[in-house]
C-alpha positions as CSV (number, residue, x, y, z in Angstrom):
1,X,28.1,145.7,117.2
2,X,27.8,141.9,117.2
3,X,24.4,140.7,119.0
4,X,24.5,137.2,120.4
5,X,20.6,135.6,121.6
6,X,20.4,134.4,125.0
7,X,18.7,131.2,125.6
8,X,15.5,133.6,127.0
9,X,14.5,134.4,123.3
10,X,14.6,138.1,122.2
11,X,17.1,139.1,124.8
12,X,20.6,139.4,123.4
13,X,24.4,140.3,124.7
14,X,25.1,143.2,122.3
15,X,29.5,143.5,122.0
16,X,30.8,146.9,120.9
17,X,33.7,147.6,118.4
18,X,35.7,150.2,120.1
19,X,38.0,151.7,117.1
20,X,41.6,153.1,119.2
21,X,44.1,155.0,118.5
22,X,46.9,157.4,120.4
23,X,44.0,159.6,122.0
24,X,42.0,156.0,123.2
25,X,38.9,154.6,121.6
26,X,35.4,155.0,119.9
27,X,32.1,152.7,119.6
28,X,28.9,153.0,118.7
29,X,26.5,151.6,121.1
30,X,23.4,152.4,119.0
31,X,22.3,152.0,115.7
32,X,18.5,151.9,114.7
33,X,19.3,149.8,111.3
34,X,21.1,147.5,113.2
35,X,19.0,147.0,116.2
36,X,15.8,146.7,113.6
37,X,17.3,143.5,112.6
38,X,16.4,142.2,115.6
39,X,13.0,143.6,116.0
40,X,13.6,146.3,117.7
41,X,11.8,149.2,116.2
42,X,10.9,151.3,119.1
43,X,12.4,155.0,120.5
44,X,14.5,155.3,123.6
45,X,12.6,157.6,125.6
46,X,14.9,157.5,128.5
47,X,18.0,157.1,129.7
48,X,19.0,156.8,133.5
49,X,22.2,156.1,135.3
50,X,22.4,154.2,138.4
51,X,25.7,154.1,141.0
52,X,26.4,151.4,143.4
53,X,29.3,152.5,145.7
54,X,29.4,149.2,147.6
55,X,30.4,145.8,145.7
56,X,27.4,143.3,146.8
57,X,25.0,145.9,146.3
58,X,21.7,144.3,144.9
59,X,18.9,146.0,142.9
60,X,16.2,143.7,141.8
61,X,14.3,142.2,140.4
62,X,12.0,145.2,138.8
63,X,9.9,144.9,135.9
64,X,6.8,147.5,135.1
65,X,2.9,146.0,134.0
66,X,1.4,146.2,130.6
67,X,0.4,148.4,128.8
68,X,3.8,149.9,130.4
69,X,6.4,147.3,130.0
70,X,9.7,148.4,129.4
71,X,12.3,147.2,126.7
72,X,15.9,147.7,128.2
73,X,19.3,147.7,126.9
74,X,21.8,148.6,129.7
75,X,25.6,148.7,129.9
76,X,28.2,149.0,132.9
77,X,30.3,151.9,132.1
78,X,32.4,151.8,135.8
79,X,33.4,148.3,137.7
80,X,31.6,145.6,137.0
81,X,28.3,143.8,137.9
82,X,26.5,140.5,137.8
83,X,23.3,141.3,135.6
84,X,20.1,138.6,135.8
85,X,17.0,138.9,134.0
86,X,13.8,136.8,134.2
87,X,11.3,135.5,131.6
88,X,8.4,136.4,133.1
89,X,6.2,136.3,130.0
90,X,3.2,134.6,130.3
91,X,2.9,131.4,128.3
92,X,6.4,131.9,127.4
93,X,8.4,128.4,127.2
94,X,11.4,130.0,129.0
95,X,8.8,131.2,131.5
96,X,10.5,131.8,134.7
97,X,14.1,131.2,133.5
98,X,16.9,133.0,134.1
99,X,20.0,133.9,132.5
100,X,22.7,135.8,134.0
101,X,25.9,137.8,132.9
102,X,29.0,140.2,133.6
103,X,28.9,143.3,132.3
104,X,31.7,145.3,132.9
105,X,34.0,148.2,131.9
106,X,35.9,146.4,130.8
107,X,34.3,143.6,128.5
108,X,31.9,146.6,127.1
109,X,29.0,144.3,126.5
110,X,25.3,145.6,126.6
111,X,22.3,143.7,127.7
112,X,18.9,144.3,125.6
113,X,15.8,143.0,127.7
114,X,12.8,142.9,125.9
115,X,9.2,143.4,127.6
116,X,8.0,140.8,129.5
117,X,11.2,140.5,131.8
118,X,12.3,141.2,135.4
119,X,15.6,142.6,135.8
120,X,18.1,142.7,138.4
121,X,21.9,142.9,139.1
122,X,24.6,142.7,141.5
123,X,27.4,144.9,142.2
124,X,30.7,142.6,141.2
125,X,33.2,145.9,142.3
126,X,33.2,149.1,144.5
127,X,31.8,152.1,142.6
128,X,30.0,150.1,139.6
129,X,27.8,152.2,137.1
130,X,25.6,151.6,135.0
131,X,23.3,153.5,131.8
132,X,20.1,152.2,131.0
133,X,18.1,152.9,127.7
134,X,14.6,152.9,128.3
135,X,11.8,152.3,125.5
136,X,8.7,153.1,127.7
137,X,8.8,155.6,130.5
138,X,8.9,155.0,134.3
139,X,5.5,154.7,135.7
140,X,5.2,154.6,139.4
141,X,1.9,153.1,139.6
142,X,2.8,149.9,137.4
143,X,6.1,149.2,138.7
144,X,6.5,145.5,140.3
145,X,9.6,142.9,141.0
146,X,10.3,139.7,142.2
147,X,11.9,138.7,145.6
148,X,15.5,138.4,144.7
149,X,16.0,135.0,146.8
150,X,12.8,133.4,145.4
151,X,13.4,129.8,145.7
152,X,11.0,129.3,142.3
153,X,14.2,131.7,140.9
154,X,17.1,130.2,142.0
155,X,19.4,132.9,141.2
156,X,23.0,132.3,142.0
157,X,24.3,135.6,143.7
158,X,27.8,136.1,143.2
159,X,28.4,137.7,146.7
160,X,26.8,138.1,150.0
161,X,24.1,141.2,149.6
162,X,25.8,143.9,151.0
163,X,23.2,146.6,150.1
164,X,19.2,146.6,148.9
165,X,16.3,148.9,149.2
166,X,13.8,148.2,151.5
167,X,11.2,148.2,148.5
168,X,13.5,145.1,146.9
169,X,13.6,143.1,150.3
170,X,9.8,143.5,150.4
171,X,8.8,142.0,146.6
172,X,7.0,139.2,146.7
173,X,7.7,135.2,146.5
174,X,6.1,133.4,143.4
175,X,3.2,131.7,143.8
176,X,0.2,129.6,142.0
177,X,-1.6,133.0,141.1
178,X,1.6,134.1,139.4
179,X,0.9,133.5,135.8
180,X,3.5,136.4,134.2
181,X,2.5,139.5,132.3
């Protein structure tokens, strides 16, 4: 695995050795010596798997409140999508900054999101999928997002939204009282 920092400290674009031969490939996408290296030390204690049939399907931008912040490390495993996350760290010097990839099938490369960050993506192709490693677990009551078309964002979408929940066209716009988490 090669892991490559984002400008958003502590989040990194992790690339995966696939080994081939006549039956295909093999990678590891996971190793806890490795990823200790970079500080992280703690356990996955979930895994989800989201599906997009539609390309310009939007999810975003979630993030959950301390004390249950999430670390995330996700990678598309079908199609392709656009994948944005957003320091959101309070007193962070990247604070509200975004940075923004493809993660595909077929380029293989992870995301790892650290706490602190709101995280979103669009859906590049028909019938993209994607598998999330989560280090705390999903708490309805402290879950929380950004409006996907905040102007204080300025997020470049890819493609015109084709799909989003209800819930997602509802978060709120940033405003003075927003100091981060």
């Amino acid at each position: 695995m090669t892991f490559t920092e984002t400008p958003l400290k502590g989040s990194y674009i992790i690339g995966i050795t696939p080994w081939g031969d006549n039956r295909g490939w093999f990678a590891r996408t996971y190793c806890k010596n490795e990823f200790e290296q970079i500080g992280h030390t703690k356990e996955w204690v979930q895994l989800n798997h989201s599906f997009s049939a539609k390309k310009g399907t939007l999810r975003g931008m979630h993030y959950q409140l301390p004390p249950h912040s999430e670390i995330k490390m996700l990678r598309c495993i079908a199609g392709a999508v656009y994948d944005v996350i957003v320091d959101i760290r309070k007193g962070s010097p990247t604070f509200l900054q975004s940075f923004c990839a493809e993660l595909s099938a077929e380029n293989k490369n992870m995301m790892y999101i650290p706490a602190g960050f709101a995280h979103g993506f669009q859906a590049l192709t028909d019938n993209a999928e994607l598998i999330y490693h989560h280090a705390e677990f999903y708490t309805p009551a402290a879950e929380a997002g950004l409006l996907y078309n905040d102007p204080a964002l300025n997020i470049q979408w890819p493609l015109p939204v084709s799909e989003m929940s209800e819930r997602d066209q509802r978060h709120p716009i940033i405003d003075s009282t927003f100091k981060g988490i």
